[in-house]
N, C-alpha and C positions, 0 to 999 in steps of 0.2 A: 445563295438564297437566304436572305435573311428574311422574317415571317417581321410583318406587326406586332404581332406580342413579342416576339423578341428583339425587336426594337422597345420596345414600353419598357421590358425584364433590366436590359443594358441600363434603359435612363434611369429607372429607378434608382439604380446603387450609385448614381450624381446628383440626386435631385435637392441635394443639401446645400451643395456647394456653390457659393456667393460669390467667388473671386472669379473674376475673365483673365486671369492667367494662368497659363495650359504648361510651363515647365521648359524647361533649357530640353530640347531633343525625344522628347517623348515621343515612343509612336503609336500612331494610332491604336493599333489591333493587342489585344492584349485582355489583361481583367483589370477593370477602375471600378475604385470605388471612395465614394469620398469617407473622410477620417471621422465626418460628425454620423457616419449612415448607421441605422437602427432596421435589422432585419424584424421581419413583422412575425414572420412564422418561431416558433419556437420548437424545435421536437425532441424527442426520446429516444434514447436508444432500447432495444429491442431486450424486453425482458418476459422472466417467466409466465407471469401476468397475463401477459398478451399471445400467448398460446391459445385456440381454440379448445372447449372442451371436450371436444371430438382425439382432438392433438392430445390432450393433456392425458387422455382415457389410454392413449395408444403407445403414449413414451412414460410410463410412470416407473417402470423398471429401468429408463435410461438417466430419470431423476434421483431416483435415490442411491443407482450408483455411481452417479457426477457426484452426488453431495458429501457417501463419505472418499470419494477419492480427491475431491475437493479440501475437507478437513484434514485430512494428512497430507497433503501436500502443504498447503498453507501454516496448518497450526502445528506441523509434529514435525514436519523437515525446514520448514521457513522459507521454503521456495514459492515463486510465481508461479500457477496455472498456465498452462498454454494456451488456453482459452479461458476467461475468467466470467462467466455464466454470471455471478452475483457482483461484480463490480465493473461493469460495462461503461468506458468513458461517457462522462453528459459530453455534450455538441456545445463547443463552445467556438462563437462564432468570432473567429481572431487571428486565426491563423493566414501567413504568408508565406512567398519563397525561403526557403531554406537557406541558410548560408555553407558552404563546404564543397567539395568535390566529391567523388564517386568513394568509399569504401574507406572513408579515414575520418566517419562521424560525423554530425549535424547538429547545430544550433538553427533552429526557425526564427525568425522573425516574426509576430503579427505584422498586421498591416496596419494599425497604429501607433510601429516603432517599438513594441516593445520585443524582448527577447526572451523566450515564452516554451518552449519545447527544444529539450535539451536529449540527443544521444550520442554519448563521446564512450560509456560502457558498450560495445559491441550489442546491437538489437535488443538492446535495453530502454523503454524511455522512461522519463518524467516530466511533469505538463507543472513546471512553477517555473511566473515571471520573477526575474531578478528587480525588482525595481529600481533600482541605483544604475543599472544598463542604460545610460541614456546618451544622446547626443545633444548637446545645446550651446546654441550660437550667444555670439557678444557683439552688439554693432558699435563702435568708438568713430567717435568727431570730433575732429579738433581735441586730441589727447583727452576727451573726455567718453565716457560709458554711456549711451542714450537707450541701450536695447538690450536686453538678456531674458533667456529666457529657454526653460528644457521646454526642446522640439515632441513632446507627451500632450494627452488629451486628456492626462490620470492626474489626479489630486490625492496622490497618496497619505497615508494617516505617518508618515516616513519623509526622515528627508525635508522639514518644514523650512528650512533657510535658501533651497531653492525653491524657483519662481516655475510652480506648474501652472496646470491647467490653460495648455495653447486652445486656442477656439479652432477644435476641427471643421467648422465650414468653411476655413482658409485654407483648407488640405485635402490631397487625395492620394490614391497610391495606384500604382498601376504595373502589374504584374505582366510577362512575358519571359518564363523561366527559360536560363537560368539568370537572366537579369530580375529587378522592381527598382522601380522610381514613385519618390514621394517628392511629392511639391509644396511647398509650402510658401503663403504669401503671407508674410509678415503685416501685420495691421496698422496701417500709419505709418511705416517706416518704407516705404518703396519700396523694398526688396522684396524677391523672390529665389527661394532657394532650392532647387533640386540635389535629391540625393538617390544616386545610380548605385546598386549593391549588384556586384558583378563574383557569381561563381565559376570554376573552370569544369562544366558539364560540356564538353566540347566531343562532338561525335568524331569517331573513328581514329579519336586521342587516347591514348592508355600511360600516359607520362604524366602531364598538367591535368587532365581530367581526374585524376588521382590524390590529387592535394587538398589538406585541410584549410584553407585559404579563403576570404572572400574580401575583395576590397569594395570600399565606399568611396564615389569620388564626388564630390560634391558642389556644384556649379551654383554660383552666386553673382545676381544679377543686380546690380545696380542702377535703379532711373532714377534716380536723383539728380539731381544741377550740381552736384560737390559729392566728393570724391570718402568713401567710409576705410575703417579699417575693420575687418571682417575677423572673429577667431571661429572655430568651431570646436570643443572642447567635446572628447568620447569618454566617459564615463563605463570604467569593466569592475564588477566585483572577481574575487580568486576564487570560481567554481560557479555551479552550475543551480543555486537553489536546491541542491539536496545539501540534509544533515550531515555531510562530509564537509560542509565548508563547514563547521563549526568546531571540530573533527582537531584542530590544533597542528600548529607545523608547517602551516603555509605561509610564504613569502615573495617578496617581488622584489625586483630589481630595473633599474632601468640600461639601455644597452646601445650600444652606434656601432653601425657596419656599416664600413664602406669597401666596396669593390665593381672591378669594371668601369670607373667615373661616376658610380649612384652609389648616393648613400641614404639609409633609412635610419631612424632612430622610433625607440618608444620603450615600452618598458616590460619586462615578463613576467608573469603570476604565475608562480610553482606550486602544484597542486600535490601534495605532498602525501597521498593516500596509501595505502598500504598493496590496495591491489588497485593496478591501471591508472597511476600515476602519471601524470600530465602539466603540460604549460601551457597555456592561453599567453597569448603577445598580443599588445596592439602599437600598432607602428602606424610610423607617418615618413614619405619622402620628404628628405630635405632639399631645396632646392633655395638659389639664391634671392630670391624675392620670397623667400617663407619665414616666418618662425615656431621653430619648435620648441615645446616645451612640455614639462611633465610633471607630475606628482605620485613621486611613486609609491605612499601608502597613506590612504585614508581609510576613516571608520565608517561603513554605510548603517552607523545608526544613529541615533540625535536626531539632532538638525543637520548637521555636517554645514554648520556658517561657514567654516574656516574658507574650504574646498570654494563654495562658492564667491568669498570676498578675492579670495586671490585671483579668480579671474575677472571679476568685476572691476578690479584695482587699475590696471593697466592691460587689457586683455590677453596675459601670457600668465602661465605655471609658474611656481619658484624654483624647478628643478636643482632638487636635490642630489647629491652623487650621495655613492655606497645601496647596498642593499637595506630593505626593512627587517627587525625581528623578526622569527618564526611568531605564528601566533600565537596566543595561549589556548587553552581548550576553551569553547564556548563563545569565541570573539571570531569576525570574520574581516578580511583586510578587504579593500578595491585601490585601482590605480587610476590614474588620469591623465591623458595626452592631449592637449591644445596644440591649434595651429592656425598661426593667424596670418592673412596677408592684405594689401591695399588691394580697392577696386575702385577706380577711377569714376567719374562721375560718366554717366549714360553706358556705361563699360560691364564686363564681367570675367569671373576670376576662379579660377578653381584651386581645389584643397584635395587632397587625396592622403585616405586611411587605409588600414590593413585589419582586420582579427587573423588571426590564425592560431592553432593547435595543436599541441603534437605529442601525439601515444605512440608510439612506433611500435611498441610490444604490448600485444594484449591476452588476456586471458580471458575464457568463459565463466560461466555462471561454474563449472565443475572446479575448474583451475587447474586442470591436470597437464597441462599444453600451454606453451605458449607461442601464439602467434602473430610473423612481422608483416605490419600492414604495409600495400604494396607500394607505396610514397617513401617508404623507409629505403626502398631500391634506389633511388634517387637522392636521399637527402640523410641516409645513415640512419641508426637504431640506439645511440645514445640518450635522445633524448632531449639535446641540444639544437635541434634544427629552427626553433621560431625566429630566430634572426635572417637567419635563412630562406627560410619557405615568405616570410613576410618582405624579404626583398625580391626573390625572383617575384611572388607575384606583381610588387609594385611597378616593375620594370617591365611584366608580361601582359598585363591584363588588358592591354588596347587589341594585343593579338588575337586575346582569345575572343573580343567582340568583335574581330573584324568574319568571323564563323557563322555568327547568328543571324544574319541577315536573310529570311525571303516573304514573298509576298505570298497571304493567300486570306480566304473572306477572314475577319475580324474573328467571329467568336469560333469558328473551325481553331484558329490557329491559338486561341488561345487554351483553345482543349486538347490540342497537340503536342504545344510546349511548354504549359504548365501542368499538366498530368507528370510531365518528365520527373518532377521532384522526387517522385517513389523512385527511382534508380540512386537517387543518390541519398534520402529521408525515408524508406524503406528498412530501417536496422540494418542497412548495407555495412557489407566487409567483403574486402578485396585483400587477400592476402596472397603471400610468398608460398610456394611450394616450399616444403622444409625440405631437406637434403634426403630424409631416411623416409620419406611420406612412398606410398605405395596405391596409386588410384585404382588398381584393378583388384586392389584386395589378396594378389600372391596368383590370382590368375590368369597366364599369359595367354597371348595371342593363340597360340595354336592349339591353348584348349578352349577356342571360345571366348576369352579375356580381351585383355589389352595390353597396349607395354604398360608399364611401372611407373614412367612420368613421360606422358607424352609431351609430346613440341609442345602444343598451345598451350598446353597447363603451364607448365615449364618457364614458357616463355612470357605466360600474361599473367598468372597467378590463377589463383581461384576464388571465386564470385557466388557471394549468394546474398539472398533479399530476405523480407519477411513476406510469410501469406499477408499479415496485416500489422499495423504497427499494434492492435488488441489479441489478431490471432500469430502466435507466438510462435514460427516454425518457418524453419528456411527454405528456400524453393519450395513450395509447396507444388508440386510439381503437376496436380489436374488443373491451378489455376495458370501457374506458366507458361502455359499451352496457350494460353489467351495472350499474357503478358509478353511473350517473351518478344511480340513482333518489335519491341523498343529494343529490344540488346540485338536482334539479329538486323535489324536497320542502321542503327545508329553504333553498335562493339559488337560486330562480329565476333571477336576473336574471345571476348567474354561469356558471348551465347552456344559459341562451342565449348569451351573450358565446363560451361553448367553439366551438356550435353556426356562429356566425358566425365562427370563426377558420378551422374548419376547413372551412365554407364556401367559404372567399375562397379557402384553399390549395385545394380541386377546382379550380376553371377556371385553375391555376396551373401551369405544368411546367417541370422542371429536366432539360434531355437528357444531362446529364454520363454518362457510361456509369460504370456501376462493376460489381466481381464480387460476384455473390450467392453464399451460401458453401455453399447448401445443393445447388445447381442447378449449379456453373461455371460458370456464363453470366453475360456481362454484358450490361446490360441500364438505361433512364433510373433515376434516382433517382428524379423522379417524373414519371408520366404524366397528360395534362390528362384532367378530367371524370371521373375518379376520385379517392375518399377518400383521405388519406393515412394508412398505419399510426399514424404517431404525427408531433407536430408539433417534434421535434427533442432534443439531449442537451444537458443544463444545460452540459456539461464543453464544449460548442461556440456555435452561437450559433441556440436556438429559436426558432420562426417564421418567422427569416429561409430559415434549411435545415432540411426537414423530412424525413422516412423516416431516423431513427438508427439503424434497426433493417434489417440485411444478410442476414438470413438466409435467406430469400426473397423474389422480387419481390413484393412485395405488389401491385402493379398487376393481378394474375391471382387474386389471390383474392377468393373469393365473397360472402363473408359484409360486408366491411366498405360497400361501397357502401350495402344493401339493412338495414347498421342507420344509417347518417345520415337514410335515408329516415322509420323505423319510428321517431326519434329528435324527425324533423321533428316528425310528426304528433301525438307521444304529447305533445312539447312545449306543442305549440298547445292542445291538450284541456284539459291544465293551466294554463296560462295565458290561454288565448284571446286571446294577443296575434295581431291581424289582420295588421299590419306584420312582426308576423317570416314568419310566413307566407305572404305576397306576398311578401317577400325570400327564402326559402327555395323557393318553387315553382320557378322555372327552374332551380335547381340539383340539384332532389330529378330535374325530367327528363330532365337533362343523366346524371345516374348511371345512372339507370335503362336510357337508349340504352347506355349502359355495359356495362350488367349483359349486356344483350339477344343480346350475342355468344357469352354461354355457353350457348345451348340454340341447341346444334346440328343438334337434328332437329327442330327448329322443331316441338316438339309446346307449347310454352306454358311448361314444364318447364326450369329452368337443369340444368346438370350439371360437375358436380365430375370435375379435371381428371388422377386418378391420383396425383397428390402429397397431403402436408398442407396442404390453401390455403386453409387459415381459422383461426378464432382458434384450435384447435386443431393447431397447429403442428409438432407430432409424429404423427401419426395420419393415416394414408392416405387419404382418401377418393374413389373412383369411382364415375364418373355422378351420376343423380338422388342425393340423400342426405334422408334427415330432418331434419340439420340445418340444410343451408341449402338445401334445397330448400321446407322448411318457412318459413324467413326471406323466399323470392323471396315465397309464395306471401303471405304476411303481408303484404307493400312494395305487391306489386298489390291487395292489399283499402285499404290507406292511399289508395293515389293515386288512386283509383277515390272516394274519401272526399272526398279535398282537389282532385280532378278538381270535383266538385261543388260545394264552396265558393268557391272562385276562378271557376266558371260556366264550364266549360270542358268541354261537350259530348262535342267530339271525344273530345277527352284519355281521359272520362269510357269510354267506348265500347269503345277501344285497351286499355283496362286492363282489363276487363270479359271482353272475348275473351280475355286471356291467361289470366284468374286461372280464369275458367270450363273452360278448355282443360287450365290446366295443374293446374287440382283433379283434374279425372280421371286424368291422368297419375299424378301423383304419388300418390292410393289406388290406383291398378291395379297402379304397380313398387313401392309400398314399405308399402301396408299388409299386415298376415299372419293377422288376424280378432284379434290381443292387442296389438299394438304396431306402430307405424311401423318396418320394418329398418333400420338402419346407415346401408346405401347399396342399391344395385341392381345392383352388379355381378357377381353369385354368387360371389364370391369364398368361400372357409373361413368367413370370419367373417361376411360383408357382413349377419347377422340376428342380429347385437349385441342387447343389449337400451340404449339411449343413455339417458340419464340427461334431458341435454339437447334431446331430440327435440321436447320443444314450443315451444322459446323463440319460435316465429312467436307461433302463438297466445297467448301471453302476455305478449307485447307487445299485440295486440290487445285482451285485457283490461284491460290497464292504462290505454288508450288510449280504453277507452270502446265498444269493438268487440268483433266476433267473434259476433256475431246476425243475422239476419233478410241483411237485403241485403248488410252487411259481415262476413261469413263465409263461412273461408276453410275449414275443418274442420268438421266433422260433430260434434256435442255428445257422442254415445256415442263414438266412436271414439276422442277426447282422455281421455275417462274410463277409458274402459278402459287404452288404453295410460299414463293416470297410474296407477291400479291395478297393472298389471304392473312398472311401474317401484318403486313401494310394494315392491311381494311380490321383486321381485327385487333390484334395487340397492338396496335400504335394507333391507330385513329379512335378508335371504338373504347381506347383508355383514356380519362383523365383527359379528356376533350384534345386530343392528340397534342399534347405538351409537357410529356413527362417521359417519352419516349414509349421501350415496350414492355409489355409486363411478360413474366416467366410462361404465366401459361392462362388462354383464355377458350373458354366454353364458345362451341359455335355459335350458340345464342347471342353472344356480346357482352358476357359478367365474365368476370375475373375465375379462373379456378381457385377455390379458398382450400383446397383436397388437403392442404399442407403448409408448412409455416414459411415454404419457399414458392411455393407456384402462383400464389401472389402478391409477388414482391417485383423489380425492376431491379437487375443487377446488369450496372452501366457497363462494365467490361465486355456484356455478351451482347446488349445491345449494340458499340462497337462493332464487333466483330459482327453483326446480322448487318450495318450497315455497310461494313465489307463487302459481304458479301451480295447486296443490292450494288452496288457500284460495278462489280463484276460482270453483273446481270442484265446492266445496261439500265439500272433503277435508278442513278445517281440521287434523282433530286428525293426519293422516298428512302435513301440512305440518309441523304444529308438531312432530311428534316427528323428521322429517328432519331438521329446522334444527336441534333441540335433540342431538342426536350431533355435527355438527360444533360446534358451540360449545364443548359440555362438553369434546370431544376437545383440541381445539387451548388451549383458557384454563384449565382446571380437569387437563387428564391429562397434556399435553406441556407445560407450562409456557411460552406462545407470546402471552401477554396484551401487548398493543398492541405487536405483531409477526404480527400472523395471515398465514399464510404462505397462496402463492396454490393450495399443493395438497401430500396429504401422504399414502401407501401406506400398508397395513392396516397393514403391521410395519416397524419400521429408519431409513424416510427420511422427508425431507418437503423441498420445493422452494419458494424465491424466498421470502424471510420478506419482511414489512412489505408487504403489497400489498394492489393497490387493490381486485379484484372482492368482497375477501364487504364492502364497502358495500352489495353489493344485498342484503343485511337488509334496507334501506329500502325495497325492491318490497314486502315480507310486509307489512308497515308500512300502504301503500296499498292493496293488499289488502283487507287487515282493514275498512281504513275503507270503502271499496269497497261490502265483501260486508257490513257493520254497519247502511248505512244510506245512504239517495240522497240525494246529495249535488250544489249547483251543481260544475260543474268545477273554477272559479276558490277554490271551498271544500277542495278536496279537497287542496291541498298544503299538506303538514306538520302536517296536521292529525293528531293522536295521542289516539285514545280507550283506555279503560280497558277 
């Protein structure tokens, strides 16, 4: 179902573009947009300001103690905030696919070519374009130069001896991660050149999906009556636009490996830092109808004539043998690799580049540790790998698109598989278990624990993400819940390894007092037998110290225990590994005695403690609630499940009384004959309409439940209240095209109660459109999802930046984050509701 306005949404981001040539292979479905397009909206990110002064009257003791724990962080230790309140990224509308694989760092691309967000520091970023990054073609006739010219739309104040400023109405780019192609039709000169950027994001790969790597191949079409000679020259500085390239000591060298019958050549930039030391390579296959050539160090300040005359000359490098000087302090190098070959006239011809990188050994923000990324299993820990990593991929990369391939509507899929980037652009690290590493913390199995390094850790390393690339904290574990349907679809064996880390950190505790900022109180960093928030900040040292996140104690909130529970189980279904599941049962009981102190009147029923104490962390909730009253009641239909499979009677019984005790409960305070309420508190608000209200039940569906003996909700009653939800957060919003908002008044207005309940955070809507599809709502799921997608990549300009939430008008909050991954719940779903399927079938399986 594609709507009318989202047909208009899609044409807009083409409507610049002059040329009727559409690119060597392009396909359709995807995100276009041409290189000359000028978003109209412009918005903010979400600041003080813009707190109600209802809000502002309410959290003024949680301002002023952010601000001095703000000032000593920043001004007295020099460290980054985890969350940084007063310097909140602007929305800068430029961003594209990532380059890189899973857990060994990312360079972005915009999508007008330039290379623009840079993390090679483990969950570190920084947002400066390199200007000197560039690609740019030479067309030769008849031994002479008729065409040159950097493939940029930038007229930088830099670099004046090249020939900018291409006219992007002759260009467009077209996204479908982990590929993008740019097109570009040269003006007056018949050619058309497509350039394919190909990452190894390859599901159910844990080898190549691993690599720093990302090749360009470059397809060059000639309609002409006579035949051109084609170069394309790639343009790298040595670093990454931080003041480290200036930093002194860096050099480049150029390099030829040949093995197997292929050979590569290009040159490498030694990035000579004192902590987290790196090379950047860029290479090119040699092949007998190529020519290679190179420069391996120029200056990216001046004009840089020189750089430019030499390819103008004859369209090849002078390639120089030996390495360059280190640098001096204050000076920065770049290198350069051309390759040029003939394309006959009405003909076409391809060219193929490499980048790649390689940190093998990193250290945190602490530096207490050092950690081997998990590429280094493959290709060694010296240091020396870019010759390497830059020939296998040049020799790999057709395999891994032979992967990407399936059909499904246009802008569905393109919110499917360009959302993927946060798996790999999320401050991802994927690292080596160290020999003497200990995941249960020294607590074994038979009290409770776990072994010491299980298989899947063991064997696949350990994996974590950022909450956001602005909120600063690994697995952040209430929004994972959401996120995680990408790694349990697409690396199982990843989404267990999270599963067991955060495992090991429950029976773990840290008594250190510290002040929470939202509460005054201090209070453990972390408490045993409860989940951790998140398991630590890149800028410190993760795993070891977990809960980065101060804002509340999270030891009191409701919701996290009771999703590791719903996480266990929905895992097993998909997997049916038995072993994780005997590993996970004592932990999943151990939370649950956890949980069991918040139903206080012992009717079966948790209840929510007057604060915000769940993943929604602005927004009040008292007593029973929908939403994690909904979540208890979901955890007691799991264990009542997995009580049975591990043959545990008792277990089975204890869970049974609750969930039966506390179904009644929770339909007598909070259903209303349309919808589950808010909360039960009678509070003004407490009969919201929640957007969110079913996420139990829909973990139960995805999990294979929510029927006959493991049902926790009444069939009609989720229908209806998804209906109500339909009619009201989604239609009754923003003229039903921005998706659904958090929380909406029976009347039909927005609940404003809080700086979050009306806002639209695209991860949950996902996941409600999940759970419509389950429901037999398909097309009132699809047209949810399709308002946040179009909204955020097609009207805000927010493509591989999709922000964790964003108000009807003005603002939008925490770009680059992790929830709208659960795209991928709609994903399972679909397959789900398509057709029955073994379990072990059901992940990442993607029908048309």
């Amino acid at each position: 179902m594609t709507s009318e306005w989202g047909e208009k949404s899609t044409a807009d981001l083409m409507s610049r573009y002059v040329s009727k040539e559409m690119g060597y292979e392009v396909p359709k479905e995807g995100w276009r947009i041409c290189l000359a397009h000028e978003f109209k909206e412009k918005r903010k990110p979400f600041q003080a300001k813009d707190v109600s002064l209802s809000n502002v009257l309410e959290h003024v003791g949680l301002g002023v103690r952010y601000l001095k724990w703000w000032y000593k962080k920043t001004q007295v230790e020099k460290k980054a905030p985890f969350i940084d309140m007063f310097r909140a990224q602007p929305l800068r509308q430029i961003y594209g696919a990532p380059l890189g694989g899973i857990g060994g760092g990312t360079i972005t691309r915009g999508w007008r070519g330039e290379f623009c967000r840079w993390q090679l520091n483990p969950g570190m970023y920084h947002y400066k374009t390199v200007t000197a990054n560039q690609f740019t073609v030479c067309l030769r006739r008849g031994g002479q130069t008729v065409y040159q010219q950097v493939l940029s739309v930038e007229r930088p104040p830099t670099l004046q001896g090249w020939n900018w400023g291409y006219c992007g109405e002759y260009a467009f780019y077209h996204a479908l991660y982990p590929r993008a192609w740019t097109v570009y039709h040269l003006p007056g000169q018949n050619v058309t050149l497509t350039c394919r950027q190909v990452s190894p994001v390859i599901p159910h790969d844990y080898q190549d999906s691993s690599l720093p790597v990302a090749v360009f191949v470059w397809d060059i079409e000639n309609k002409n009556d006579y035949a051109l000679d084609v170069s394309i020259m790639f343009t790298m500085v040595n670093g990454s636009g931080h003041k480290d390239d200036k930093s002194g000591g860096h050099w480049n060298e150029p390099f030829h490996l040949e093995k197997e019958g292929e050979a590569v050549s290009g040159v490498l930039l030694h990035h000579c830092t004192t902590v987290n030391p790196y090379t950047l390579c860029i290479a090119a296959r040699e092949q007998p109808d190529r020519e290679v050539s190179h420069q391996t160090a120029f200056s990216p300040k001046g004009t840089c004539s020189s750089l430019w005359s030499d390819l103008i000359t004859d369209g090849r490098l002078d390639s120089p043998t030996g390495s360059s000087p280190p640098t001096p302090k204050g000076e920065k190098v770049g290198a350069a690799l051309a390759v040029g070959c003939s394309v006959p006239a009405q003909s076409r011809n391809t060219l193929e580049f490499c980048l790649a990188w390689d940190m093998p050994k990193i250290t945190f923000g602490s530096r207490e540790r050092e950690h081997i990324r998990r590429y280094a299993r493959y290709f060694g820990t010296k240091g020396d790998a870019s010759p390497s990593l830059s020939h296998y991929a040049l020799t790999h990369y057709k395999q891994w698109e032979s992967k990407f391939h399936f059909s499904l509507p246009s802008w569905y899929k393109s919110a499917l598989f360009n959302e993927l980037y946060f798996v790999a652009d999320g401050g991802t690290v994927w690292t080596e278990l160290s020999e003497d590493a200990d995941v249960s913390g020294g607590v074994r199995s038979e009290n409770g624990g776990l072994p010491a390094q299980p298989t899947v850790v063991k064997e696949y390393g350990r994996f974590a993400y950022l909450e956001g690339q602005e909120y600063r904290m690994y697995n952040t574990y209430d929004v994972h819940f959401y996120a995680s349907f990408a790694l349990i679809m697409l690396w199982p064996k990843l989404a267990l390894s999270v599963q067991y880390d955060i495992a090991g950190s429950v029976v773990q505790q840290d008594p250190t007092e510290r002040l929470h900022l939202m509460s005054g109180r201090y209070s453990p960093v972390k408490s045993k037998n409860v989940v951790p928030h998140d398991i630590g900040d890149p800028d410190d040292e993760p795993w070891q110290r977990v809960n980065a996140y101060l804002i509340h104690d999270t030891a009191d909130w409701k919701d996290l225990n009771l999703k590791f529970v719903l996480q266990v189980y929905r895992d097993f279904h998909l997997t049916q590994d038995n072993q994780y599941l005997q590993d996970m049962w004592p932990v999943c009981q151990a939370v649950m005695e956890s949980e069991l102190k918040f139903d206080l009147d012992g009717d079966g029923l948790i209840e929510n403690s007057g604060y915000a104490d769940q993943t929604y962390d602005g927004w009040t909730v008292t007593g029973p609630s929908a939403y994690c009253g909904g979540l208890w009641l979901a955890s007691l239909c799991v264990m009542c499940k997995m009580a049975r499979l591990v043959n545990s009677e008792e277990s089975y019984q204890r869970y049974r009384d609750l969930l039966d005790r506390g179904s009644a409960a929770f339909d007598k305070l909070l259903w209303n004959g349309k919808y589950y309420n808010y909360d039960s508190s009678g509070r003004d608000l407490s009969n919201s309409v929640m957007s969110d209200q079913c996420a139990g039940h829909w973990f139960l569906r995805a999990s294979g439940l929510g029927d006959g003996e493991y049902q926790a909700f009444p069939k009609e009653k989720i229908q209806t209240a998804l209906k109500s939800i339909f009619d009201l957060n989604v239609m009754s919003f923003a003229g039903g095209q921005m998706g659904a908002v958090n929380g909406m008044r029976p009347e039909g207005v927005p609940d404003r109660s809080s700086v979050q309940s009306d806002e639209v955070w695209i991860g949950v809507v996902y996941g409600l459109a999940a759970t419509m599809i389950y429901e037999g709502m398909r097309e009132e799921g699809m047209r949810s999802a399709e308002g946040c997608y179009r909204t955020a990549w097609e009207r805000l300009g927010m493509a591989f930046q999709t922000p964790e939430a964003y108000c009807e008008k003005g603002i939008f909050r925490s770009l680059a984050y992790m929830r709208p991954l659960t795209v991928w719940a709609m994903q399972l779903a679909l397959n789900t509701s398509q057709k029955s399927q073994t379990p072990s079938a059901q992940t990442g399986d993607i029908d048309s």
